[in-house]
Structure formats: structure tokens, C-alpha cells
C-alpha positions in Angstrom: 0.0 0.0 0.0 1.3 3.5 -0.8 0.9 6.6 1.1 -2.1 7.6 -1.5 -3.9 4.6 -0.5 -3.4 5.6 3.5 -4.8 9.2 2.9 -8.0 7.3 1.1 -8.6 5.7 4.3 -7.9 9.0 6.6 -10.7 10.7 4.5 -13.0 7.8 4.4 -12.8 7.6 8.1 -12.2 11.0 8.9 -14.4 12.7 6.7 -16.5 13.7 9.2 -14.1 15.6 11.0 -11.8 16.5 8.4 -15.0 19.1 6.5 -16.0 20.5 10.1 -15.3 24.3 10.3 -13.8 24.5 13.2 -10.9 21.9 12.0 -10.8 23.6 9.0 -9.6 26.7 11.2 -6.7 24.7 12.0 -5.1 25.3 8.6 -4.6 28.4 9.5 -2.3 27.6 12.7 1.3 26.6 11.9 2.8 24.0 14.2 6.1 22.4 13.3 7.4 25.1 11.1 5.6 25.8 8.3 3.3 22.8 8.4 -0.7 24.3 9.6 -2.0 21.7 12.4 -4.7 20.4 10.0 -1.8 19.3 7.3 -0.1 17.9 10.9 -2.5 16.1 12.2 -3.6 13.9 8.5 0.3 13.0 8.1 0.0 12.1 11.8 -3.0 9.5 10.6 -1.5 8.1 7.4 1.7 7.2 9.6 0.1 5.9 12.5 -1.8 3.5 9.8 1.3 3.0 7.9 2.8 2.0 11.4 -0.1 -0.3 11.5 0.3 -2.0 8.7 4.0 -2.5 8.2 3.6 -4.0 11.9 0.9 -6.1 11.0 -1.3 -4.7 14.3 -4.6 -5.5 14.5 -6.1 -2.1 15.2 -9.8 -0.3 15.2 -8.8 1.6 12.0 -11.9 4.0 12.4 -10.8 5.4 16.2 -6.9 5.1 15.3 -7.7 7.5 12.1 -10.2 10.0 14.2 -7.7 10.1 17.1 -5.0 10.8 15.3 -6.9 13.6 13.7 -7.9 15.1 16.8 -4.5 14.6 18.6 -3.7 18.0 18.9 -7.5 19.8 18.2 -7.5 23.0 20.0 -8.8 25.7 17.8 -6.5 28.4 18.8 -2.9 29.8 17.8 -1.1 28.8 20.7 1.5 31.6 19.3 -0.4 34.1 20.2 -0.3 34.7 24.3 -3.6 34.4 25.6 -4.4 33.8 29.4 -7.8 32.2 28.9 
């Protein structure tokens, strides 16, 4: 399986999550350098099922995918200093 085939399977599972507007807000906050969080957290799902895979671990593929999406959900810039 190639990494095209993995992001079919973030999306099909994902989907859900991936189209809300509040994770779409998420490409707007940069993480690990120029990378937003939304872009972050899919590569974080296609390797987690690539990891998976190449182990051969039987996992729930559905709550591994939405997990990994929502690892780091937070709907703020964490750049920008804010007590609340």
C-alpha cells in the first residue's frame, strides 16, 4: 500500500471531521514550522496507519484514524499569548 492509498482511508474515516469548520480553522495555525496543524494532524493519521500496517497490528482503524486527527484539536494559535 502507498501513502495515496493511507490518505484514502484517513478521509474515508475522517471525513466527518476533516470538512468541520472548526478543524478547517486549524489550517490556519502553523505548528512544526511551516506545516498548519490540520496538514499535521492527517500526516500524523497516514503514519500511524502506515505504522499499523508494516507491523501487521490488528487495530480499530476507524478510532486510530479520528484520534489521530484530533490529537492536537484546539482551535486556537497557541503563538499568540492568551491567558484564557
Amino acid at each position: 500500500m502507498g501513502y495515496r492509498d493511507f490518505l484514502n482511508i484517513v478521509y474515508y474515516h475522517g471525513k466527518d471531521i476533516l470538512e468541520h469548520d472548526r478543524m478547517k480553522l486549524e489550517k490556519k495555525f502553523i505548528q512544526h514550522g511551516d506545516y498548519s496543524v490540520y496538514e499535521h494532524s492527517i500526516s500524523v493519521a497516514v503514519y500511524s496507519l502506515r505504522l499499523a500496517y508494516y507491523f501487521n497490528i490488528d487495530v480499530d482503524i476507524r478510532s486510530l484514524v479520528r484520534g489521530a486527527l484530533l490529537h492536537d484539536y484546539f482551535l486556537y494559535d497557541w503563538h499568540v499569548y492568551n491567558p484564557e
